[in-house]
PDB file of N, H, CA, C and O in Angstrom:
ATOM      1  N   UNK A   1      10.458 -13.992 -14.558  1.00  0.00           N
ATOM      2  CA  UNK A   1       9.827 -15.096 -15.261  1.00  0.00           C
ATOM      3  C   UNK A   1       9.815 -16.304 -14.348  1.00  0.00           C
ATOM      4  O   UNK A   1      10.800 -16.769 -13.774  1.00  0.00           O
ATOM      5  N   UNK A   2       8.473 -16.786 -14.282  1.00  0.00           N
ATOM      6  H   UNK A   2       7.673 -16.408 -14.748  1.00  0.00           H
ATOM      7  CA  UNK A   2       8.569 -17.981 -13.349  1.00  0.00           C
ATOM      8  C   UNK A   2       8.439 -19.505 -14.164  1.00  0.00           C
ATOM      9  O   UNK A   2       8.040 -20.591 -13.745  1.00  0.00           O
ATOM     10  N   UNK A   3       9.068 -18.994 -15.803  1.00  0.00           N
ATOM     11  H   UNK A   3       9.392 -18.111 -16.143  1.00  0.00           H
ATOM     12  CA  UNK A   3       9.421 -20.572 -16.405  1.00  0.00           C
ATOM     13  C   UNK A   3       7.988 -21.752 -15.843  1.00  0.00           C
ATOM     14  O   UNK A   3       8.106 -22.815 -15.235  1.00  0.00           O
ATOM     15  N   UNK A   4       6.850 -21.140 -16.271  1.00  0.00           N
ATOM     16  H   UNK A   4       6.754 -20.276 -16.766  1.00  0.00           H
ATOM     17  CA  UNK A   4       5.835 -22.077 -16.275  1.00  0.00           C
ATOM     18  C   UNK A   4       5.437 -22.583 -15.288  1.00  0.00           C
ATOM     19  O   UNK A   4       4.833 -23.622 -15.552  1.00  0.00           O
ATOM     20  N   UNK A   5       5.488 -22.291 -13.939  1.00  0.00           N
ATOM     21  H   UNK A   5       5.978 -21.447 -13.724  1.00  0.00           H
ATOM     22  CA  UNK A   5       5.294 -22.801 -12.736  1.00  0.00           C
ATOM     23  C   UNK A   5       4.510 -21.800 -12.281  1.00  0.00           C
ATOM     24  O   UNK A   5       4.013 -22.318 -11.281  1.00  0.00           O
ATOM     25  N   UNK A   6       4.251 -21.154 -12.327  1.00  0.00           N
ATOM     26  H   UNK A   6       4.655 -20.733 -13.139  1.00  0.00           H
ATOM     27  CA  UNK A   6       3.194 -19.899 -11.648  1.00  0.00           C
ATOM     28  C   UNK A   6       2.982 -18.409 -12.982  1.00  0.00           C
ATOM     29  O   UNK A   6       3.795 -18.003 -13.812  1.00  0.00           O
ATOM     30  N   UNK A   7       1.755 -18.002 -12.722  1.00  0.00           N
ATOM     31  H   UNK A   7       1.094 -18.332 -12.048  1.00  0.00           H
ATOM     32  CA  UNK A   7       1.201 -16.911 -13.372  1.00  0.00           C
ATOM     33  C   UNK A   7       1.275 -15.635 -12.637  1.00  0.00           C
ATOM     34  O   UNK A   7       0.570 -15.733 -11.633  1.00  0.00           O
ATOM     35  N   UNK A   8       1.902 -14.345 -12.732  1.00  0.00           N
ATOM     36  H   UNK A   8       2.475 -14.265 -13.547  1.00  0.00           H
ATOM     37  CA  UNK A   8       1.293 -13.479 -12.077  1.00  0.00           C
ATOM     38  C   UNK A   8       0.587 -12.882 -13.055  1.00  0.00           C
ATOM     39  O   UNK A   8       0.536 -13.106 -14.264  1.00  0.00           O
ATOM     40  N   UNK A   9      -0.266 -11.630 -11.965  1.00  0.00           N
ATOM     41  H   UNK A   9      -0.225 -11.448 -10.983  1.00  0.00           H
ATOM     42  CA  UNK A   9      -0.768 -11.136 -12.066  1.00  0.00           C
ATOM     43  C   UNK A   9      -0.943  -9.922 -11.954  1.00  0.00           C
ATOM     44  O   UNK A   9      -1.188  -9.834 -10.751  1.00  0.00           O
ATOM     45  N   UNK A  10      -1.014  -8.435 -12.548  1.00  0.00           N
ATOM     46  H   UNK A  10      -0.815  -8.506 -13.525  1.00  0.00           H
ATOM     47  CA  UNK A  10      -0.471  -7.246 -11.854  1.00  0.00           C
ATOM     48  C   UNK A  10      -1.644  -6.485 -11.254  1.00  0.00           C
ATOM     49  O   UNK A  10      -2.177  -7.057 -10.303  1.00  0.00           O
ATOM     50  N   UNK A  11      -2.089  -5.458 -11.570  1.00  0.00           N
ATOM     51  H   UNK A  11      -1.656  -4.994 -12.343  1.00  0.00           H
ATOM     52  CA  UNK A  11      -3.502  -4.268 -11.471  1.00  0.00           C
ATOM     53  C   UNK A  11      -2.970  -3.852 -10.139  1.00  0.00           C
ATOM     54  O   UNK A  11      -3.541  -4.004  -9.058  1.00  0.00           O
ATOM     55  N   UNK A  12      -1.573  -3.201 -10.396  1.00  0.00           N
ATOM     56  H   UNK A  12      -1.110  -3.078 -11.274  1.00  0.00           H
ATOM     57  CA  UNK A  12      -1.179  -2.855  -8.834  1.00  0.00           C
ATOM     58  C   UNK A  12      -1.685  -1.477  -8.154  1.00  0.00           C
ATOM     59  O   UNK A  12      -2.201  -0.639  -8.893  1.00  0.00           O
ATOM     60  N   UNK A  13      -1.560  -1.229  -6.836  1.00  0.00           N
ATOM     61  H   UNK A  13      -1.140  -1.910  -6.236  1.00  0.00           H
ATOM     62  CA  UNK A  13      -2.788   0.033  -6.848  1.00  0.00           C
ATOM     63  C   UNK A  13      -1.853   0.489  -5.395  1.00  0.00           C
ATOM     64  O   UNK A  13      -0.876  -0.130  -4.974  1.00  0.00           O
ATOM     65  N   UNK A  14      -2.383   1.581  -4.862  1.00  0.00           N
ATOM     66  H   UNK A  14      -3.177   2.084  -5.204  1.00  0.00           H
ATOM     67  CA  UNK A  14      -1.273   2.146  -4.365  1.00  0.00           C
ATOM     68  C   UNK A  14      -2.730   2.322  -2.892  1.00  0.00           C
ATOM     69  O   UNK A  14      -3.839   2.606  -3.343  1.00  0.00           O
ATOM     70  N   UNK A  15      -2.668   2.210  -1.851  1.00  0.00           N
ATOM     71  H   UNK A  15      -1.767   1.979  -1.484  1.00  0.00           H
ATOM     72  CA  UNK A  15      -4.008   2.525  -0.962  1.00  0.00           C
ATOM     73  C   UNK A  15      -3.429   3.114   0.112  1.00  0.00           C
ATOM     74  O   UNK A  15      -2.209   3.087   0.270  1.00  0.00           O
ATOM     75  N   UNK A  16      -4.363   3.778   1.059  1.00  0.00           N
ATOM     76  H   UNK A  16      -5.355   3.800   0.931  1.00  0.00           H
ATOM     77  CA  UNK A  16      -4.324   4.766   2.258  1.00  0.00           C
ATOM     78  C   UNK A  16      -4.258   3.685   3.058  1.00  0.00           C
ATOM     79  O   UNK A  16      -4.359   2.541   2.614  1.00  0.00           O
ATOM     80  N   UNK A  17      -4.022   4.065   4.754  1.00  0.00           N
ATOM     81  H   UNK A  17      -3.941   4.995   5.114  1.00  0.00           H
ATOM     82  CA  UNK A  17      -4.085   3.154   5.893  1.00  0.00           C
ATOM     83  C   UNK A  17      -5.477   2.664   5.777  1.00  0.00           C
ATOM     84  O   UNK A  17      -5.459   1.517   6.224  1.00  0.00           O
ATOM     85  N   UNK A  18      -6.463   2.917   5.464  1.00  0.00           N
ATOM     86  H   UNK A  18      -6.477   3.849   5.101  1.00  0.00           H
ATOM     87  CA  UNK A  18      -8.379   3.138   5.468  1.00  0.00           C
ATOM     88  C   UNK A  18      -8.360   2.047   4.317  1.00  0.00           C
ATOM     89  O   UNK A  18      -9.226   1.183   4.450  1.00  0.00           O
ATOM     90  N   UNK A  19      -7.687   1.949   3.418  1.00  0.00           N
ATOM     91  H   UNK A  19      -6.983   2.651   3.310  1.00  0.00           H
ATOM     92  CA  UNK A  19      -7.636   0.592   1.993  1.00  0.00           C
ATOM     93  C   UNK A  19      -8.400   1.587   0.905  1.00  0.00           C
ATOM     94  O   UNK A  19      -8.829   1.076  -0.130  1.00  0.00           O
ATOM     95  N   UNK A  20      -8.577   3.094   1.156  1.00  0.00           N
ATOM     96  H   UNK A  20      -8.228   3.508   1.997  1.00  0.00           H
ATOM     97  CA  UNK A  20      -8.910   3.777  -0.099  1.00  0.00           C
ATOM     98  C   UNK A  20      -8.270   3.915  -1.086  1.00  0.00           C
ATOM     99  O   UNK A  20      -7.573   4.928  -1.031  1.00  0.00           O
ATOM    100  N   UNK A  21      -8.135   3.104  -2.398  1.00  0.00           N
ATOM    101  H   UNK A  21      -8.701   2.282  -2.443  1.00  0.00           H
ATOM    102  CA  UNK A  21      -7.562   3.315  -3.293  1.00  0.00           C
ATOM    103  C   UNK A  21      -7.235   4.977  -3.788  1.00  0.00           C
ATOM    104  O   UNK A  21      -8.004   5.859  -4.169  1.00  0.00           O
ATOM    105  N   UNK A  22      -6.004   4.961  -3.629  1.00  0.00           N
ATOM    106  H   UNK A  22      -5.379   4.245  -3.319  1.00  0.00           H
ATOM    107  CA  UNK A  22      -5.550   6.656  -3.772  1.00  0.00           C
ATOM    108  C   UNK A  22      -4.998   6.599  -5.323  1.00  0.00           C
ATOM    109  O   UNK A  22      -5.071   7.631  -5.992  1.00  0.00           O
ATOM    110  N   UNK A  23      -4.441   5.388  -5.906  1.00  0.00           N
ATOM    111  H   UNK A  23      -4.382   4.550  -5.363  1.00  0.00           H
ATOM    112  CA  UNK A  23      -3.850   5.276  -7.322  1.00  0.00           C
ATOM    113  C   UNK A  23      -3.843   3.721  -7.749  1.00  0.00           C
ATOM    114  O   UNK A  23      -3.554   2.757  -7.040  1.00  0.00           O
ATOM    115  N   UNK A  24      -4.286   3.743  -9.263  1.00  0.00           N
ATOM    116  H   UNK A  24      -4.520   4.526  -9.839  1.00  0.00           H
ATOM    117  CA  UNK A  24      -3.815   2.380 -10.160  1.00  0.00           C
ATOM    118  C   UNK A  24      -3.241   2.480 -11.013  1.00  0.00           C
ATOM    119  O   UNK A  24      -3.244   3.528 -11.660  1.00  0.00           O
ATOM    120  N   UNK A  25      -2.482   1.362 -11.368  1.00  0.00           N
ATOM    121  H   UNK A  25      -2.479   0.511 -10.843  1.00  0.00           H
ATOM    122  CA  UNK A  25      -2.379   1.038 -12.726  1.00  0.00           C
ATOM    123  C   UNK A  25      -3.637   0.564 -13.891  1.00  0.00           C
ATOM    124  O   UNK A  25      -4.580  -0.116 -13.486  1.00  0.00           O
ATOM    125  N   UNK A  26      -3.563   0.919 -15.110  1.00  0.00           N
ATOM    126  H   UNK A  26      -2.798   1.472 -15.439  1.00  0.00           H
ATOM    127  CA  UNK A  26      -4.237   0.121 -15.645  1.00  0.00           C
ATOM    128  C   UNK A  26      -3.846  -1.586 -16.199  1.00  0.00           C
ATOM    129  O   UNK A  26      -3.117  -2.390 -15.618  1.00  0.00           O
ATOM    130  N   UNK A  27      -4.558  -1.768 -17.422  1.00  0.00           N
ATOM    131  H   UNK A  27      -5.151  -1.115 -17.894  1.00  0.00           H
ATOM    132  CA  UNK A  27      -3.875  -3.023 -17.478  1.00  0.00           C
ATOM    133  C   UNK A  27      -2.466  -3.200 -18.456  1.00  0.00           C
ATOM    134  O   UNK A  27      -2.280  -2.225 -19.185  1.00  0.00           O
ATOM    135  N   UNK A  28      -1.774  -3.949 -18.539  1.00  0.00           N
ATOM    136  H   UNK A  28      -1.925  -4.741 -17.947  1.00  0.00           H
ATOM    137  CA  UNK A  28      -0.254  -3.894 -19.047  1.00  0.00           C
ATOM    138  C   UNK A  28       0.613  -3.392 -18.203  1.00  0.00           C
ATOM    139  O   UNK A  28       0.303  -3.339 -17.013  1.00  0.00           O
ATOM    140  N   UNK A  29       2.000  -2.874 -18.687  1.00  0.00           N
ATOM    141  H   UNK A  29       2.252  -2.917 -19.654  1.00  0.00           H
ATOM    142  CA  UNK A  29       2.939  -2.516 -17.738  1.00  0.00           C
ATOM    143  C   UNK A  29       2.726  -1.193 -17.166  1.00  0.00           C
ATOM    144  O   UNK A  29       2.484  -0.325 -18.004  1.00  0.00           O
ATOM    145  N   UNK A  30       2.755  -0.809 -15.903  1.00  0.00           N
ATOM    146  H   UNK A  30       2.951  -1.515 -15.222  1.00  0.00           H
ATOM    147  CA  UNK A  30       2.643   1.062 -15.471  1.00  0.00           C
ATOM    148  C   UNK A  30       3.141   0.935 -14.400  1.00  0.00           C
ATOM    149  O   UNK A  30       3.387  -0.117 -13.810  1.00  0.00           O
ATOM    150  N   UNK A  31       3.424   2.567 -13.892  1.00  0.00           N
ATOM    151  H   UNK A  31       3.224   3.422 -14.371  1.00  0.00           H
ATOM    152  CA  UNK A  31       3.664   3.200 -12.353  1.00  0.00           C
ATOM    153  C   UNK A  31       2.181   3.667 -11.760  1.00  0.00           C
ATOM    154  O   UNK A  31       1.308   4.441 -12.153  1.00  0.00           O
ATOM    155  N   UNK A  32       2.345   2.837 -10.665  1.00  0.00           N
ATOM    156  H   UNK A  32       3.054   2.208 -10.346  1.00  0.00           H
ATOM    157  CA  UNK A  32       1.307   4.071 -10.040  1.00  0.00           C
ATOM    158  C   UNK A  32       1.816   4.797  -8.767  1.00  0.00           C
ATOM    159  O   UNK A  32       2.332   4.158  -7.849  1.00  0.00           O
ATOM    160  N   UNK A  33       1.648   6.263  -8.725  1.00  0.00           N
ATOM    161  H   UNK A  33       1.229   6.782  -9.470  1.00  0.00           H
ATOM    162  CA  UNK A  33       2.165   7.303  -7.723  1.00  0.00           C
ATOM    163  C   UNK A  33       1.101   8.068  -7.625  1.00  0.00           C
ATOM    164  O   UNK A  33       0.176   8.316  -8.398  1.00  0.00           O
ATOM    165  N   UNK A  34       1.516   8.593  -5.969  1.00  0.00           N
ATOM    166  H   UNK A  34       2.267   8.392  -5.341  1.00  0.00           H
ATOM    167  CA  UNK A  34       0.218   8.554  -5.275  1.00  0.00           C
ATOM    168  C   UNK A  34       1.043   9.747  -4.173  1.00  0.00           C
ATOM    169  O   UNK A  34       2.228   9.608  -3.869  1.00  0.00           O
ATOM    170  N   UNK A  35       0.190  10.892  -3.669  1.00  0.00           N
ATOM    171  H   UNK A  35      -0.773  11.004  -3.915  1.00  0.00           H
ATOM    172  CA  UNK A  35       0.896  11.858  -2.887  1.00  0.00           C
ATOM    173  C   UNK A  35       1.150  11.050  -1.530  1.00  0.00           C
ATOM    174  O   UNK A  35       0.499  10.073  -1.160  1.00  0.00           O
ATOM    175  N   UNK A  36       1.839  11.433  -1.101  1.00  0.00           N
ATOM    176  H   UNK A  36       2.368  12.227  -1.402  1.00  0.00           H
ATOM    177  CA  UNK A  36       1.885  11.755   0.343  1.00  0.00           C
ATOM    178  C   UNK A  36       1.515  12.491   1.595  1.00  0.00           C
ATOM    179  O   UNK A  36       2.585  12.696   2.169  1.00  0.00           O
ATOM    180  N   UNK A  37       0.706  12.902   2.179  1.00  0.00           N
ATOM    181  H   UNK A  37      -0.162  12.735   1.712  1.00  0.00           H
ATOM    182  CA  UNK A  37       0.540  14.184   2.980  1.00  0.00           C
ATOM    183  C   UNK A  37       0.763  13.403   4.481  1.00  0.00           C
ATOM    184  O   UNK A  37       0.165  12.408   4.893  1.00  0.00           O
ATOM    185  N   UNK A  38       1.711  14.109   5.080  1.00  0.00           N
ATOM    186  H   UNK A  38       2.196  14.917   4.746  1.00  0.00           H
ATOM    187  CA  UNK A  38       2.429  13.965   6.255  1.00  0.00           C
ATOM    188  C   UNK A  38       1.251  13.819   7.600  1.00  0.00           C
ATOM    189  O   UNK A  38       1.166  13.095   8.592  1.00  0.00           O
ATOM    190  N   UNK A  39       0.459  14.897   7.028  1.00  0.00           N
ATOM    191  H   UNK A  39       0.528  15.485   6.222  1.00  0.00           H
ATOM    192  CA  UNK A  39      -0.260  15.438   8.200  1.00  0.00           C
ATOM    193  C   UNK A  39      -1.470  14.218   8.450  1.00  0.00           C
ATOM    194  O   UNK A  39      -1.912  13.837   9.534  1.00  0.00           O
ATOM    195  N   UNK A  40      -1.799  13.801   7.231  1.00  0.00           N
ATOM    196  H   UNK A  40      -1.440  14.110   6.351  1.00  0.00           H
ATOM    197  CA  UNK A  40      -3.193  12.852   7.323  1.00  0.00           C
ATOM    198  C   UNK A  40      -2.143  11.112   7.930  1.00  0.00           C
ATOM    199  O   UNK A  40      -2.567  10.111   8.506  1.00  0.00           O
ATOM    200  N   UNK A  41      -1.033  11.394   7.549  1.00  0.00           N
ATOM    201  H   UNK A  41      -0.689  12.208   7.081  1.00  0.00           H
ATOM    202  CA  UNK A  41      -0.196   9.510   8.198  1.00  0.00           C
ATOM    203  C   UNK A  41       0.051   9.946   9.954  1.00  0.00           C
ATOM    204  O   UNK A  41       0.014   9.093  10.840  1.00  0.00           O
ATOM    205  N   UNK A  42       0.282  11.321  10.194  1.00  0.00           N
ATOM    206  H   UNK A  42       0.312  12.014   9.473  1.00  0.00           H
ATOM    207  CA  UNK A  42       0.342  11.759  11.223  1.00  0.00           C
ATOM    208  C   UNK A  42      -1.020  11.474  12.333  1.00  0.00           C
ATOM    209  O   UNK A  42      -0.951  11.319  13.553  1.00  0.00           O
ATOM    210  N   UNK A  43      -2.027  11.468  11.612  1.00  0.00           N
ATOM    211  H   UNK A  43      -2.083  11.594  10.622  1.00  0.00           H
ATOM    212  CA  UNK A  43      -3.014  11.406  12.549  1.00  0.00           C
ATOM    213  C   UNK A  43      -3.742   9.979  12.345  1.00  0.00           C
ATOM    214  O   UNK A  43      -4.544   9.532  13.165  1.00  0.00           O
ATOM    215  N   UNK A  44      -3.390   9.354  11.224  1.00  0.00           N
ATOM    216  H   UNK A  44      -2.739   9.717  10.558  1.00  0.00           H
ATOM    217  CA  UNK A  44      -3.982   7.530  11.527  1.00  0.00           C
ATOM    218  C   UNK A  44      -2.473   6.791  12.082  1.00  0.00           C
ATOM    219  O   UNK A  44      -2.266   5.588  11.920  1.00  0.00           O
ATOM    220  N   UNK A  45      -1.707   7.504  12.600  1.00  0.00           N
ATOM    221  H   UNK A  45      -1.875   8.481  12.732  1.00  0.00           H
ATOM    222  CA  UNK A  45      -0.567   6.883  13.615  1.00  0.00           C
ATOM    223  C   UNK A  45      -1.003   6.979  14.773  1.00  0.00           C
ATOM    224  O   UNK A  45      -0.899   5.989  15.497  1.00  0.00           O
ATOM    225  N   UNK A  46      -1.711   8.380  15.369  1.00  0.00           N
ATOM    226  H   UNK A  46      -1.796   9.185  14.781  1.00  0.00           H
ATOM    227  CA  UNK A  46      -2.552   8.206  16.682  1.00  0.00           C
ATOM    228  C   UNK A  46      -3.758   7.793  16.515  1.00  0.00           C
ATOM    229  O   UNK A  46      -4.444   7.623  17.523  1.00  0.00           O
ATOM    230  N   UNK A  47      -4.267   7.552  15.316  1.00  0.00           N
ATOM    231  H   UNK A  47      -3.710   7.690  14.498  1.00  0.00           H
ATOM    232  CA  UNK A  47      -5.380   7.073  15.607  1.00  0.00           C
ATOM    233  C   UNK A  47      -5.789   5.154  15.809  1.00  0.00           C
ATOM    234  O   UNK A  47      -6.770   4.481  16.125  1.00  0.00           O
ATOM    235  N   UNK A  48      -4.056   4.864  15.313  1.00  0.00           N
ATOM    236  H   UNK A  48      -3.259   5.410  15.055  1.00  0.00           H
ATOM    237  CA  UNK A  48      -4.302   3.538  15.468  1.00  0.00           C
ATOM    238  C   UNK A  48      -2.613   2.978  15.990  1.00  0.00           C
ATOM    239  O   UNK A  48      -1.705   2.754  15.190  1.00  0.00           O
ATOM    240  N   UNK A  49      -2.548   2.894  16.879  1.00  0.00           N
ATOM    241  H   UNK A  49      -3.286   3.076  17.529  1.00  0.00           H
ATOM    242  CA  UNK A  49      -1.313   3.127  17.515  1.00  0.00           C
ATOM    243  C   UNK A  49      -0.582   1.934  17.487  1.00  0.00           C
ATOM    244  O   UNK A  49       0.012   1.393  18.420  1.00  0.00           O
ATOM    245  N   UNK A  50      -0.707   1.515  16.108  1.00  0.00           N
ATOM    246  H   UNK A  50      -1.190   1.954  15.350  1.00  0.00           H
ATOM    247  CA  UNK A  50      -0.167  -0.198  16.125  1.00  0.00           C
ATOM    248  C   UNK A  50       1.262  -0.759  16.855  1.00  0.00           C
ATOM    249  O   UNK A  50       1.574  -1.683  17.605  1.00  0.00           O
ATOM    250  N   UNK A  51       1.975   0.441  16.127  1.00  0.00           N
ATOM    251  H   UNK A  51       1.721   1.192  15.517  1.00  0.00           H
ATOM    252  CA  UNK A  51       3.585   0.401  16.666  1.00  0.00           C
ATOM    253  C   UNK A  51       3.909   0.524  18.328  1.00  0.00           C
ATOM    254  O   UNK A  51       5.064   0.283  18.678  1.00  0.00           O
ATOM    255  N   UNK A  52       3.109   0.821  19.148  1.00  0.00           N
ATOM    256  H   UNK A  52       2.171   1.017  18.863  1.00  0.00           H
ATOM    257  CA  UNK A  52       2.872   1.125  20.326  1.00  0.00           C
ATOM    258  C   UNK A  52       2.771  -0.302  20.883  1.00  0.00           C
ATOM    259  O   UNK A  52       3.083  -0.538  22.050  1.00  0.00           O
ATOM    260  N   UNK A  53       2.206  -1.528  19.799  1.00  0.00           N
ATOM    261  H   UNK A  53       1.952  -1.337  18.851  1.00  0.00           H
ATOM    262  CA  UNK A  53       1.533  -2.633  20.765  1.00  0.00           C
ATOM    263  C   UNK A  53       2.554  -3.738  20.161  1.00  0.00           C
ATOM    264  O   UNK A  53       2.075  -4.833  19.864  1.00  0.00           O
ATOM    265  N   UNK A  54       3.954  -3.502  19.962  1.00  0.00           N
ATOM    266  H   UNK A  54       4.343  -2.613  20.202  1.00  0.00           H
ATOM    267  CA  UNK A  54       5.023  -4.284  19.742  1.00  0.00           C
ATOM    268  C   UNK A  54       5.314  -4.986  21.617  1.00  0.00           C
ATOM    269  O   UNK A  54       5.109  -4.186  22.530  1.00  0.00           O
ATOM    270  N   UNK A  55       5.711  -6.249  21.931  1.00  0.00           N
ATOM    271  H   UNK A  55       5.877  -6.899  21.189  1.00  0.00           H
ATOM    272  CA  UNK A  55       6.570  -6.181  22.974  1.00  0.00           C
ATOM    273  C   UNK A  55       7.756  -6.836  22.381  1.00  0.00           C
ATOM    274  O   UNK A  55       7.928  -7.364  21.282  1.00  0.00           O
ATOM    275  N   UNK A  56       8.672  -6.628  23.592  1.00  0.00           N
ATOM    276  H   UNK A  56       8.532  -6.200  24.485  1.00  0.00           H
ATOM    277  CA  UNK A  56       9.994  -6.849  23.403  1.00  0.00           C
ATOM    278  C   UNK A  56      10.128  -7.638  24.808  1.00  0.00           C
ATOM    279  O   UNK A  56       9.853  -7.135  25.898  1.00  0.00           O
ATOM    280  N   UNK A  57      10.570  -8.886  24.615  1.00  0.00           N
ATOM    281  H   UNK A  57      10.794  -9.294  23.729  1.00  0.00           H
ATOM    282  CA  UNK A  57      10.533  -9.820  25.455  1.00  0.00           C
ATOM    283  C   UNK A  57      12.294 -10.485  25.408  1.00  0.00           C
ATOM    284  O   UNK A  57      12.616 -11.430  26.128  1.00  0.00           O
TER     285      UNK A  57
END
């Protein structure tokens, strides 16, 4: 509760690396769950090698 100082808001949604919505909630309180497949995070890790472009200085 933010005691009158701010509103949230929920419609929480669960998305792929791509921003494809894979799961939602509707409106009111919910879970949203959403698979996992190893093999498809496996290949947008090489396909976008973010963690690779950390430096350490």
């Amino acid at each position: 509760h933010h005691y009158g100082e701010r509103r949230s808001y929920g419609h929480a949604l669960i998305a792929d690396p791509w921003g494809t919505v894979v799961a939602q909630c509707g409106p009111g309180e919910g879970v949203a769950v959403a698979p996992i497949d190893p093999t498809f995070i496996e290949t947008v890790r090489h396909a976008v090698p973010s963690l690779q472009h950390r430096r350490i200085r």
